[in-house]
Steps between C-alpha positions, in 0.01 A plus 500: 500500500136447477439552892656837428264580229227383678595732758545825260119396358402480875624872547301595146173462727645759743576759255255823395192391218654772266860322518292181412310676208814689371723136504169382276492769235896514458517131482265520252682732306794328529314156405400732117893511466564110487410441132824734423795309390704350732850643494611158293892388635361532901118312404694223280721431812203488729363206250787346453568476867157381545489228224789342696378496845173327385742287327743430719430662836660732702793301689634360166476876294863638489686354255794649327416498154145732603457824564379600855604800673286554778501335834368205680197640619328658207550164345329293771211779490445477116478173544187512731377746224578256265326246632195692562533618124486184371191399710290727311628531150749201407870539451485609160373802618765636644672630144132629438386910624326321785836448670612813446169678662542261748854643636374845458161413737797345755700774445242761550383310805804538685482916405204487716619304804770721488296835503288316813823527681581781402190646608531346829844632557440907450156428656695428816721835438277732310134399467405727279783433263445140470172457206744787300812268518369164432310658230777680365694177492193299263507766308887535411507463180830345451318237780233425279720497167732214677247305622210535250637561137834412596389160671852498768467358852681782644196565753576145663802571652394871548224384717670256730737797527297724660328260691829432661520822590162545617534197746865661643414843508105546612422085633872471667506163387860418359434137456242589227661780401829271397310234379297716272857650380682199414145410271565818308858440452462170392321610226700826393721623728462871472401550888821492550491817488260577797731266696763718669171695648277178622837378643593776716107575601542063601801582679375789671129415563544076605715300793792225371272265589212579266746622191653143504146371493456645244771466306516114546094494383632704187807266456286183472231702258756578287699144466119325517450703144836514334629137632288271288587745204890485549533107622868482391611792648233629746755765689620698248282348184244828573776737526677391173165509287462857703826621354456310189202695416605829587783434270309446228447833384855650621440909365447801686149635382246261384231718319502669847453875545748533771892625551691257264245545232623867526802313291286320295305167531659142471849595560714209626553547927852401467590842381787618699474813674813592698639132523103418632192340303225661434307238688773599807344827417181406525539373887707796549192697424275330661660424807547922555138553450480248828692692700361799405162325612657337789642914642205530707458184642799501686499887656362507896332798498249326186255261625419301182157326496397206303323808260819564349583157467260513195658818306847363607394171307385713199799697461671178502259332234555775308874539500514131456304544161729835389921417589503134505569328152329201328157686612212486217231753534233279698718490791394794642147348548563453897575828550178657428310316781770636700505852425096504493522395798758759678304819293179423638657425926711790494182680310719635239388650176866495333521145582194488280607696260814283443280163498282659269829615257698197554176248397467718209863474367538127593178432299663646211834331578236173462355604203835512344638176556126329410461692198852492352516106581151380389441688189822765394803239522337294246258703316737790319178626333313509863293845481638784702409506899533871639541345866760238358678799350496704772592221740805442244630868462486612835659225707776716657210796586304193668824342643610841647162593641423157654842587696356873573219300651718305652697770666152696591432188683792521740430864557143433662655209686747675652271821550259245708774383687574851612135575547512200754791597667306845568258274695775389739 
């Protein structure tokens, strides 16, 4: 992981001074953030998590009787972290604010390797686009809410995301680019998403020979990590804590602004619907959105380039985030590198316009949840919040409009899919 980091930092040297100064003053702004609260259920896992792995390290952490959601990965990372915590300011200190601004700096960290590759990928499209979009992307301010107030690792996984892409799709390495991948799923697994779209660009783009390669390098990754973790049941052990924690919160909407919480928030997904789930639903949803997607790719007269890739990934990040169920509202976090990153190849000032409107609402969709669980749900005489009101009232107007966005999205797609096949 570090030699890929190193390798980001390496490409920080090649980029413009005023991308350099601008990643300065917007980290800085982001550092003034880190002495608000910590949204408390997500920062008192983090220290519990890390009390144990100093404790007890990270091959002996699962246990049945403790909470621990996440996967593999993230857990051997925070360890590292851990470690280097501990170095400095003692193990006490990890219940103390210091911990807490110390996620957020790692947190924000990772928002800036991503924007470097982000950078580097419309820079290799659109020049002229690429200071606007990696800029765009610091400054989202559902971004910085996550990562600095907030205090989530959501930017981890986000990064190694689209540095998996950027190694398939511009360096036409798919050895690095699976590698990357099975890093960010073994800490959430929310590229799955993107996966239908790196796997037919593999397919497409790489020999038998080198997919296999590949896939055998990503095979021993993967049980190298989870293995040591799941010694009593190493094949499926990862898969049943996968499914295990995705069943932990089994409801349709969870504080989400997308299509289920059009029917209200925290229903139960085992609502039938014609003899189906809502969760059955849910993939039902999803999976049309993919083939919607997935229309181009297989007509002759459309020669798809790895450019579309990108907006075919976003779509799919964001549909992921609206008609799936068990989805809480930071899951659509991935998607905004993505979309960033299609408005500013394809040069596209609706694209922009929907990044801009969709980081808006999902900032208040935030706000909600971090409000409502750190000060209203305990606090019946907390003073009124206008944007906790308005984030409460109006969650079918955001709901609806997020899928307006949504639909505007596919529109453009498929209106630069015809502008390409004009080309031909």
């Amino acid at each position: 992981m570090f030699v890929f980091v190193r390798k980001i930092l390496k490409k920080y040297s090649e980029i413009p001074f005023v991308f350099k100064f601008s990643i300065a003053m917007i980290f800085f702004l982001r550092i003034i953030l880190f002495v608000l609260p910590s949204f408390r259920i997500d920062m008192a896992d983090w220290q519990a998590w890390a009390a144990r792995l100093a404790d007890s390290g990270p091959f002996n952490f699962y246990s049945g009787n403790f909470f621990a959601d996440y996967f593999p990965f993230f857990y051997l990372f925070l360890f590292v972290l851990v470690k280097i915590f501990i170095l400095f300011f003692g193990k006490a200190a990890i219940f103390s604010i210091k911990f807490e601004i110390y996620i957020k700096t790692i947190s924000n960290i990772f928002d800036i390797l991503t924007a470097i590759v982000i950078f580097k990928i419309i820079d290799r499209h659109s020049k002229k686009w690429a200071f606007l979009g990696s800029t765009l992307y610091l400054l989202n301010p559902s971004g910085i809410f996550n990562s600095s107030i907030w205090g989530q690792i959501d930017a981890i996984p986000t990064f190694f995301l689209i540095f998996s892409l950027y190694q398939l799709e511009e360096k036409k390495n798919v050895i690095k680019s699976l590698f990357v991948s099975v890093l960010s799923f073994l800490i959430k697994p929310l590229n799955i998403a993107v996966l239908p779209f790196m796997s037919y660009r593999v397919i497409k783009n790489f020999s038998a020979k080198k997919i296999f390669k590949a896939l055998g390098i990503s095979l021993l990754l993967y049980f190298a990590v989870t293995v040591p973790f799941f010694l009593n049941d190493p094949i499926l052990g990862p898969f049943k804590h996968l499914f295990g924690s995705l069943d932990i919160y089994p409801y349709t909407s969870i504080n989400a602004y997308n299509f289920w919480a059009l029917f209200g928030w925290w229903k139960p997904d085992t609502t039938l619907l014609l003899n189906l789930s809502y969760h059955f639903w849910g993939f039902i949803l999803y999976f049309i959105v993919l083939c919607v997607v997935f229309i181009p790719y297989f007509r002759e007269k459309i020669k798809i380039g790895t450019e579309f890739d990108y907006f075919a990934c976003a779509i799919s990040s964001t549909g992921f985030f609206l008609f799936l169920t068990r989805i809480h509202e930071r899951h659509l976090f991935p998607a905004f590198s993505l979309i960033i990153i299609s408005a500013c190849i394809f040069r596209s000032r609706k694209l922009i316009f929907a990044y801009i409107l969709m980081s808006i609402i999902n900032f208040i969709n935030l706000f909600y949840s971090y409000y409502y669980y750190n000060i209203a749900l305990n606090n019946q005489m907390a003073s009124k919040n206008i944007l906790f009101d308005i984030a409460s009232k109006y969650q079918i107007f955001f709901s609806v409009f997020s899928i307006a966005i949504f639909i505007a999205m596919i529109v453009v797609y498929f209106t630069e899919m015809k502008g390409n096949l004009d080309k031909f």
